[in-house]
N, C-alpha and C positions, 0 to 999 in steps of 0.2 A: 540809167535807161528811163526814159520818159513813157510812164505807163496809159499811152492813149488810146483811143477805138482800136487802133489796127494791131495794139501790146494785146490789148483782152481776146480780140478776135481769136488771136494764133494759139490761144493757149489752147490744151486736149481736153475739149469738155464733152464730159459723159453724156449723152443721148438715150434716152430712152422715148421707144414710139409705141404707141397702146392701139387698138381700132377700138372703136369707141359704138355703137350702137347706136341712132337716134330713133325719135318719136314715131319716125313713119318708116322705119324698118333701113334702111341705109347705114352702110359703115362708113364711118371719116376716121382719121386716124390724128391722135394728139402726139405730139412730139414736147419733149421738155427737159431741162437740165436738174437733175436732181438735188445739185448743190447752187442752183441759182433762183430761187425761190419765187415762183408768180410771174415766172418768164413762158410762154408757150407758144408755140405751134400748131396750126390745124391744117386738112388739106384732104380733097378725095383719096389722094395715095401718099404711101409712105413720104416717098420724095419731094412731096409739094406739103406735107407737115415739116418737112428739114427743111428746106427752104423759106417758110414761115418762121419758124424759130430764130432760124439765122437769120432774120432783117427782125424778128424782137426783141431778140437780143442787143442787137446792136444797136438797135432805139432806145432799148433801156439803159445803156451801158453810157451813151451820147449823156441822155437825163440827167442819171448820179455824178457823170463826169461835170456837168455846167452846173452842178446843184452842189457840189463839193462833196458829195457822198462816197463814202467808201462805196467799191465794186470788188464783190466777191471772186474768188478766185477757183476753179477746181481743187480739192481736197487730196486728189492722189492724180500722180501727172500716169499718163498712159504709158501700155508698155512701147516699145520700139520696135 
């Protein structure tokens, strides 16, 4: 199986979304893969930090792929 953007995409990565506090009193929320390390997400709502994540991810993933880096994989595949 040829492991390219669209192999990484599919696989079940763990999400975790935080609301985040800023300087002048407003919440944003950070979105991030725990076992993907320096990958994130931001967005006034939950859903537009998932959606952030998910085109950073896949920017990052593009990167390591043209740069011969290994690309990390989730650690525990989700339940069903």
């Amino acid at each position: 199986m040829k492991k390219d953007v669209d192999y990484y995409d599919r696989l079940p990565w763990k999400v975790e979304i935080e609301p985040e506090r800023q300087e002048d009193g407003t919440i944003i929320y950070i979105a991030s893969h725990p076992e993907f390390e320096g990958v994130l997400g931001s967005g006034a709502t939950p859903e537009e930090a998932l959606a952030d994540l998910h085109a950073a991810r896949r920017a990052m993933i593009e990167a390591l792929l043209a740069e011969g880096y290994p690309v990390p994989e989730p650690t525990m595949m989700a339940a069903v």
